[in-house]
C-alpha positions as a printed Julia matrix, in Angstrom:
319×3 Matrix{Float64}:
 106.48   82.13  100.28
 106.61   85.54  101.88
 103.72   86.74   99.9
 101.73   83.99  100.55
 102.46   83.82  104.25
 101.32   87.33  104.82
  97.51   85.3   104.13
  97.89   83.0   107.1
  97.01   85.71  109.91
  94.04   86.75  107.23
  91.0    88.25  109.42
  88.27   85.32  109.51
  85.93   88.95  108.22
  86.38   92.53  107.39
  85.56   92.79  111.26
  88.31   90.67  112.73
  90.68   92.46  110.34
  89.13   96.1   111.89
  89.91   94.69  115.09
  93.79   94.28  115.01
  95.42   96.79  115.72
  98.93   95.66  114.25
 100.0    94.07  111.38
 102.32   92.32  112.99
 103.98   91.03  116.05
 107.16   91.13  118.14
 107.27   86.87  117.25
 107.26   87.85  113.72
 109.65   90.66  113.94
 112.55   88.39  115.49
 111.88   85.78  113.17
 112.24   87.79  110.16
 115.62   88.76  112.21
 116.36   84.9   112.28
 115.69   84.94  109.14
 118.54   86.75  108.09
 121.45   84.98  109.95
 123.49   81.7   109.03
 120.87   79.62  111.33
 118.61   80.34  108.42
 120.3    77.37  106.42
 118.95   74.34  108.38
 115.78   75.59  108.55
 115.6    76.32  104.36
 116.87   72.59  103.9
 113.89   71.04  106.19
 111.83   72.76  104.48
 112.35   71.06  100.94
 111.98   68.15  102.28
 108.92   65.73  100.86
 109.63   66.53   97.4
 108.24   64.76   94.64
 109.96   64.57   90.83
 106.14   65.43   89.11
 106.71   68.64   91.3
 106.93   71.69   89.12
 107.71   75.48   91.12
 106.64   78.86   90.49
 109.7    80.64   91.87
 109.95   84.61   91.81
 111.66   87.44   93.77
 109.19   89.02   96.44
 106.94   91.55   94.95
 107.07   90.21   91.23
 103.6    90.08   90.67
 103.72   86.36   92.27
 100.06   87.07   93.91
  98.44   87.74   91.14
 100.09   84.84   88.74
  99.35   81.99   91.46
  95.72   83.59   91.67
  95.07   82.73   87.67
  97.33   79.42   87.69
  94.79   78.71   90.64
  91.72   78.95   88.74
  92.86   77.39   85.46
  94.2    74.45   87.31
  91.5    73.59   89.74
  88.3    74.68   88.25
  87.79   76.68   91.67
  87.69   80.48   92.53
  91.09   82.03   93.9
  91.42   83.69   97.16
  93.87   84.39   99.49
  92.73   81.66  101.94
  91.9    79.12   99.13
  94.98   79.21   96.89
  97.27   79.65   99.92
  96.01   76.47  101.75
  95.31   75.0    98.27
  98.33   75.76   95.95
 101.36   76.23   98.79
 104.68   77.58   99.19
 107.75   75.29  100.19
 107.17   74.1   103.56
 103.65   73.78  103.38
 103.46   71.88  100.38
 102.74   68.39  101.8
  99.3    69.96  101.81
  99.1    71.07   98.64
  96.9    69.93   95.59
  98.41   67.61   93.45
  97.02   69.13   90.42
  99.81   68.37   87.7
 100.43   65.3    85.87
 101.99   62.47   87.67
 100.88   64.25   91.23
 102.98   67.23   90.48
 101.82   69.97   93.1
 102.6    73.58   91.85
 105.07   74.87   94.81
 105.62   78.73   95.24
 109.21   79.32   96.54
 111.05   82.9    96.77
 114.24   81.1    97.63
 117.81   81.74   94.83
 117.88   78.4    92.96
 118.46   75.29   94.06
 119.15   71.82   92.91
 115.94   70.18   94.53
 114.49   72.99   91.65
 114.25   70.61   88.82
 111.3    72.15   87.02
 110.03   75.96   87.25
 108.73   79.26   86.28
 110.22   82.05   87.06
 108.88   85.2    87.02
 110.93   88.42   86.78
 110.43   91.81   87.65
 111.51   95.07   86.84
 114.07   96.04   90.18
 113.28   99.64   89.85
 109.6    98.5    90.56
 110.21   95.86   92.9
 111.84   97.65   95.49
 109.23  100.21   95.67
 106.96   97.73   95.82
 108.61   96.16   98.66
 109.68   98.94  100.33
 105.59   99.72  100.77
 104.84   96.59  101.61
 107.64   96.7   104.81
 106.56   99.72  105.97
 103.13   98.75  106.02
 103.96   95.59  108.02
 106.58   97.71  110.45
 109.22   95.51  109.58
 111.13   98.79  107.82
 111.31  102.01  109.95
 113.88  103.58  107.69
 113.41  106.08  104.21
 113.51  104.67  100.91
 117.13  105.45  100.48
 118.13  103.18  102.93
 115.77  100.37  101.63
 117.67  100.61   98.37
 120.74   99.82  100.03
 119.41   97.02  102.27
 117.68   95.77   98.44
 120.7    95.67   96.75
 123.45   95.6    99.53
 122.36   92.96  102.16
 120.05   89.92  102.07
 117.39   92.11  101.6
 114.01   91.27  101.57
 111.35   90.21  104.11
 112.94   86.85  104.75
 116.37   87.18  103.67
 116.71   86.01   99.81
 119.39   87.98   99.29
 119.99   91.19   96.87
 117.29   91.01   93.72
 120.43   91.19   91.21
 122.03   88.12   93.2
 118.71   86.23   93.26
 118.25   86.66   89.51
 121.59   85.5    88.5
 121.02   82.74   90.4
 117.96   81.27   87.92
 119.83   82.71   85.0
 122.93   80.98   85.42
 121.42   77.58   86.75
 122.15   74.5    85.08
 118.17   74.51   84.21
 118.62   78.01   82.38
 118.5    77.94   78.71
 116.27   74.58   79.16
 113.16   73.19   78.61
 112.75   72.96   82.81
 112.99   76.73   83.24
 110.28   78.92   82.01
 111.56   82.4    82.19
 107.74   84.91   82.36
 108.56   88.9    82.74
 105.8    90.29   84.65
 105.5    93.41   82.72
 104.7    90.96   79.24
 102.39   88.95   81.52
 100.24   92.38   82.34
 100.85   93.12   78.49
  99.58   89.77   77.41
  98.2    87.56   79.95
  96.81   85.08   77.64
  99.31   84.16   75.25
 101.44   83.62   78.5
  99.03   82.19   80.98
  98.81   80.04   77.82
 102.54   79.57   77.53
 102.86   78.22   81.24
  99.44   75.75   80.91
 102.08   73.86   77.76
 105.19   74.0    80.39
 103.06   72.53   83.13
 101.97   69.44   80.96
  98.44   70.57   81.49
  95.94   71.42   78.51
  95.54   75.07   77.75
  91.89   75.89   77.39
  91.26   79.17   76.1
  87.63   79.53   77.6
  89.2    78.91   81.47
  92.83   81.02   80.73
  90.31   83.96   79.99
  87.61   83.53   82.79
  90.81   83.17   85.28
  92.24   86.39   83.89
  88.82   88.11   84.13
  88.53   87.03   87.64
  91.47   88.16   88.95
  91.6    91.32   87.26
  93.23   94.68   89.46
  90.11   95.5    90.65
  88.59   91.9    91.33
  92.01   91.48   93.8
  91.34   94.11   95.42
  87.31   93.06   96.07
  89.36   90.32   97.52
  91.47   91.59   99.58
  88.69   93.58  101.3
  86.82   90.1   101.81
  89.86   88.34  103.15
  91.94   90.92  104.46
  95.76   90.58  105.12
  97.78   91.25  107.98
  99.53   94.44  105.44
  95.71   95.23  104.69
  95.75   96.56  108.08
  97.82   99.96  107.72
  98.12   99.5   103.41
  97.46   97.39  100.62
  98.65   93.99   99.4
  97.18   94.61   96.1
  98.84   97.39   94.98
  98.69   99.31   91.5
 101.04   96.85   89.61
 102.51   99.7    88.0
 104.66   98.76   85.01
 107.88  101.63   84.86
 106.02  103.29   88.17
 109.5   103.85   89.04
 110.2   106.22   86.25
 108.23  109.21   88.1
 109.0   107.91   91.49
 112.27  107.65   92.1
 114.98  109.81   91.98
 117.86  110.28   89.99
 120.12  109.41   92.29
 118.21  106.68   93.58
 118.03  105.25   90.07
 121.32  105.57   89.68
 122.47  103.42   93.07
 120.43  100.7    91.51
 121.26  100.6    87.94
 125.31  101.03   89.4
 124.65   97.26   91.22
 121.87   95.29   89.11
 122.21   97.28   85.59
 123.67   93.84   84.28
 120.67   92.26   85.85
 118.12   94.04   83.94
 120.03   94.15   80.7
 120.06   90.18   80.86
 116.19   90.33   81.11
 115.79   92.78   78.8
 114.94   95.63   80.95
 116.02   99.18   79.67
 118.59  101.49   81.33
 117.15  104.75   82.4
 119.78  105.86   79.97
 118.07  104.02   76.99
 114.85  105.51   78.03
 116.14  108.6    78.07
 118.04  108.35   74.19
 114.13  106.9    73.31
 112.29  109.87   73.93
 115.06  112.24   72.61
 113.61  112.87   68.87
 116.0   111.59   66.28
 118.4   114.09   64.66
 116.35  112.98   61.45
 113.12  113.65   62.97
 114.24  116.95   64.4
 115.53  117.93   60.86
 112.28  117.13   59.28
 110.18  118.94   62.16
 112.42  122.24   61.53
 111.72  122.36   57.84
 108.15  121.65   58.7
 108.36  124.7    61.23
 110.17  126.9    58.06
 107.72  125.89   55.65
 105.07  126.91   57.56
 106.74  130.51   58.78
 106.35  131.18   55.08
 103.12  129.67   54.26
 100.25  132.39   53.45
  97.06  132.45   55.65
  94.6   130.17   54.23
  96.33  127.81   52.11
């Protein structure tokens, strides 16, 4: 996973990670490049290899609030504290996951994946985000690792335009149709979590995905593994094991749920709801148009408010 990779080059210690002086590399820079041509193919098919059918994945565009699920999933699954080094080398992404725990029944490992669905995907959660969010997020995160030297405009248009992304997984609105029109879509194989109802209620979700995995869902470990990997407790963590983005930003952001609505512009809003409005509509994510008609007062409401306003003109001090 792209998220998850970022841990491998963690500093060893808060001094390592002082020492480096980029957060990243020309090797990484042309493989991200490689990343995005038709070579990529090959290399995406080795690297499902090894499969198992107990295998369940926890599939998500980049920047979906991935971190932070696998953190908790982490903790309720294997008793043990979450970290980037521990639940990266612990609970893997595709490619590394012949190294992975098999923590599920039947040997299942947990696999992270940002890939579009595919059939070796029998079994998964995925979790959505918000676009409007996403790409900000992303767009941060890019700069931070100098793999973006452009302005947000033109990230918008690489988001939704190209194959996007830090590996290329192609435009969010093209990654999410991909999961909602699979043939495990409407199923009992495809758990379907939006991130901003996770951050709303984590229990009753972290809950949720304990049943889909098979495993049991104790109450007293879903809450400790929330509590742990609260905002503030990731970012106690990051600054402990600190991430090649660490280095010129942070890979723990703010999480922001509608961030975008005072951070983007029109226009820019616009550009995206034009290409993945359909998108978010499937997932149940407002327009900015919808937002908009909701905090217009009703015409009812605005009647009542003016008679309110006349009453009162005529009111006599005191009473």
């Amino acid at each position: 996973m792209t998220e998850q990779n970022q841990s491998v080059g963690a500093a060893d210690n808060n001094n390592k990670g002082a020492r480096q002086k980029k957060p990243t590399s020309a090797y990484r820079k042309l493989r991200r490049a490689f990343a995005k041509t038709r070579l990529r193919a090959p290399l995406t098919w080795l690297r499902h290899r090894n499969l198992c059918p107990a295998d369940i994945f926890i599939a998500s565009y980049p920047k979906s609030g991935i971190t932070w699920t696998r953190f908790v999933l982490f903790e309720m699954l294997s008793g043990m504290p979450a970290g980037f080094k521990s639940t990266n080398r612990l609970m893997t992404g595709i490619g590394q996951h012949t190294q992975g725990l098999r923590l599920l029944p039947g040997g299942g490992r947990l696999i992270g994946t940002h890939e579009q669905y595919r059939k070796e995907y029998r079994r998964a959660i995925y979790v959505v985000r918000d676009a409007r969010d996403v790409v900000l997020s992303e767009y941060a995160f890019l700069k931070a690792l100098d793999y973006f030297e452009g302005d947000l405009d033109q990230y918008i248009s690489t988001f939704l335009l190209t194959c996007g992304s830090a590996y290329g997984y192609g435009p969010w609105q093209r990654h999410v149709s991909s999961w909602l029109d699979s043939p495990i879509a409407g199923t009992d194989n495809l758990l379907l979590v939006r991130y901003e109802d996770l951050r709303k209620e984590p229990a009753p979700w972290f809950t949720r995905m304990a049943e889909f995995l098979g495993v049991a869902a104790d109450q007293e470990k879903i809450r400790l593994a929330i509590e742990n990997n609260s905002l503030q407790k990731m970012r106690e963590k990051e600054n402990r094991e600190p991430v090649r983005v660490s280095i010129k930003g942070r890979f723990v952001r703010d999480g922001a749920v509608r961030g975008w609505v005072s951070k983007l512009s029109p226009a820019q809003v616009r550009l995206i709801e034009e290409h993945a409005g359909s998108a978010l509509l499937r997932l149940g994510y407002p327009l900015s148009s919808q937002l908009s008609a909701e905090a217009a007062p009703s015409p009812v409401a605005i009647n009542h408010l003016s008679e309110a306003m006349s009453a009162s003109d005529f009111a006599a001090p005191g009473i």
